[in-house]
Phi, psi and omega in degrees: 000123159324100195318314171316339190271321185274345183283311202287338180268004192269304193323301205293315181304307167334311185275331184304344189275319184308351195256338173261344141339294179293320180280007208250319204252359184243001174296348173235343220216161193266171176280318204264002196255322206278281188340279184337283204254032152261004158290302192305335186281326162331288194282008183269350188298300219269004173272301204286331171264330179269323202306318171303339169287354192250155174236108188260011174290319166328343207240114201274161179308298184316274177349294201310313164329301180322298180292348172273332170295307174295332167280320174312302200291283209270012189251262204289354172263340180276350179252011195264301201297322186280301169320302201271338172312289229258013130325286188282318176247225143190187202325318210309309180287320174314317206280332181262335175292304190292316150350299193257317164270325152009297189282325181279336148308309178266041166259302199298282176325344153285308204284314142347277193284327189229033137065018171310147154296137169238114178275173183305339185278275218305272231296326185269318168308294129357299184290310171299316185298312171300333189287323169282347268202302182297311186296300202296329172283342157307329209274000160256005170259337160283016188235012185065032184244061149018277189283340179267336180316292173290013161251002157299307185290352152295315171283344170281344159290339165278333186299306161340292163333297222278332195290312173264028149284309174314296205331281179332314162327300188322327174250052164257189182280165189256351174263046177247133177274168159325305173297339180283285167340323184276305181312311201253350207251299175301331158305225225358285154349296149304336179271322168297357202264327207268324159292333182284318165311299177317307178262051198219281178301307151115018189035059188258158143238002180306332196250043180249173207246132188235096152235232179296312197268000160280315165323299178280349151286342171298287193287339158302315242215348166258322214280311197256331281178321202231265200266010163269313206301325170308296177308278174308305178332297187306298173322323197281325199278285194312322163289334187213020146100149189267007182295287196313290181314288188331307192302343158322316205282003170289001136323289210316293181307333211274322194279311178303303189301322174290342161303321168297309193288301187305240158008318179238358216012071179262135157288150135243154146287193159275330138355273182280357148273328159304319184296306177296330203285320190265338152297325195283351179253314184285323165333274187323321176292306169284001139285328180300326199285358202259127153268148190282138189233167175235000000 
């Protein structure tokens, strides 16, 4: 068996840990004090391994631009957006949202921004994500639940983000490596993360309550969360193709969601297992519909 095979599903168990790690970790902690440091911890990991690989003489203005746009999208507003989603809701609607429309944002938003074709498949697909994607969020406003309603359409706004953080990749320059991208992208992020702290916050931790279980979901979520799944994630696109690796995150809801059930004893309805179940078929229809690329 390809070794690539045992990564991308350990990477998927890893990521599935991420949405109850954070609700785990927010339960002590503000959403914008957990983001700052579990970035700042990001990036000194991904300094101390990547930083000798980048040739940062290479990297033209336009990029720098690019990379900045990346760190904003996919670091501080997709993890701003997701913390407070899942304040206000929890893992369980993360585990089902972000997974299944994620790929489907960034289709409709490739086809948008660089003018792709969309054939009949991708449309019917598309179409089948939202409508199961609309059910799992319909499904608090028939139980009156406000507050988790509007913390669904926040992690749904995070899936969004994070979808034109792909996008953006598409206009970087082609000799800029992977390791350079991750590195400068995450300064950034991080910088945006650390300044709204200081000034929002006053960069204080005194009135945060620091125990086990903030430690270990902190070191869950740069460790497990972050900086292996990058590494297997990347290894995997260069070997078997980002199509074949994409098809991996279908693993993901089935897994979160039994974690939530364990771990945290989060319920879904039935509803909102029909709503994943029918997002979760149109993923699958809009991947089959992809031919593979590397």
């Amino acid at each position: 068996m390809n070794i690539n095979y045992i990564k991308l599903v350990l990477v998927q168990i890893m990521w599935a840990g991420t949405f109850v790690a954070s609700e785990i970790a927010l339960t002590n902690v503000s959403p914008l004090f957990l983001a700052t440091i579990r970035f700042i911890l990001t990036l000194l990991i991904f300094y101390a391994f990547l930083y000798k690989k980048c040739d940062f003489s290479r990297i033209v203005k336009k990029d720098y631009f690019y990379l900045f746009l990346m760190g904003f999208f996919g670091i501080f507003t997709y993890t701003m957006l997701l913390h407070y989603g899942l304040v206000l809701s929890n893992s369980s609607y993360a585990a089902l949202i972000i997974p299944v429309v994620q790929p489907i944002f960034t289709t409709v938003i490739t086809i948008i921004v660089l003018k792709e074709f969309l054939n009949l498949n991708s449309k019917i697909s598309i179409t089948i994500g939202f409508i199961g994607s609309s059910l799992i969020i319909s499904s608090n406003l028939l139980i009156s639940d406000i507050e988790a309603f509007t913390g669904t359409i926040l992690i749904m706004l995070s899936a969004l983000t994070f979808s034109i953080y792909s996008v953006i990749s598409r206009f970087l320059s082609n000799n800029i490596s992977s390791s350079e991208i991750t590195l400068i992208s995450t300064f950034f992020g991080t910088l945006i993360l650390t300044i709204l702290f200081f000034v929002t916050e006053g960069g204080t931790i005194k009135n945060i309550e620091i125990d086990n279980n903030l430690i270990w979901s902190l070191g869950y979520l740069v460790v497990f969360a972050t900086v292996l799944p990058y590494i297997w994630w990347n290894q995997a696109i260069k070997e078997i193709g980002s199509i074949s690796t994409g098809n991996f995150t279908l693993l993901m809801p089935p897994l979160a969601l039994l974690f939530s059930y364990i771990l945290l004893d989060h319920s879904v309805s039935l509803i909102q297992l029909t709503g994943g179940l029918i997002s979760f078929i149109g993923l699958i229809l809009l991947l089959r519909g992809k031919s593979e690329k590397k």
